[in-house]
C-alpha positions, 0 to 999 in steps of 0.5 A: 518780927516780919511784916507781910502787907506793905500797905497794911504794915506801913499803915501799923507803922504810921498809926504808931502800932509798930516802931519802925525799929521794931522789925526786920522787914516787910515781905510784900505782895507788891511788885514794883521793878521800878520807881514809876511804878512805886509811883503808881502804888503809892498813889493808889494806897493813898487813895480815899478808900485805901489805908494810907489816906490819913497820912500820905506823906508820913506812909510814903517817907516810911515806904521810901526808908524802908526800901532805901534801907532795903527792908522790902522784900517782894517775891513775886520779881522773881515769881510773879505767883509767890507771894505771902498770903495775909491769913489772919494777922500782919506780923508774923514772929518769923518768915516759918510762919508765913504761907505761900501762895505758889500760883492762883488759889493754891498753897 
């Protein structure tokens, strides 16, 4: 299984939707070269109208896995305008499935 939200899967994963064990990685939209703006993520997906305000020190030790272990991918480092679109669901059987997004509004 693949995961393309890095808010939203982290957030499956802390509500006990998804094991930790129970994919491969995460695909994500995020493009964060460096810990300073991980930082600045992670703050803001811990907000109070964002998804990880439940748990912000459970959401953040599994981001903080997940990268150590290197189950993070983010394309738009390379590509700033690639990136997996969310259609209808999170988790996806395999990365044939995902849909791109190649520039602003485009498939």
């Amino acid at each position: 299984m693949i995961g393309i939200s890095v808010s939203g899967c982290i957030e499956d994963i802390c509500r006990g939707k998804v094991g930790i064990n129970d994919f491969e990685k995460i695909i994500g939209r995020t493009c964060c070269p460096d810990e300073r703006t991980w930082r600045n993520v992670i703050a803001e997906y811990c907000c109070g109208w964002w998804n990880w305000h439940e748990f912000p020190d459970k959401a953040e030790k599994v981001l903080r896995q997940l990268l150590s272990e290197g189950r993070i991918e983010q394309p738009r480092l390379a590509n700033y305008r690639r990136y997996p679109l969310v259609i209808d669901k999170r988790w996806l059987d395999s990365e044939e499935e995902i849909q791109w997004s190649t520039g602003w509004g485009t498939n």
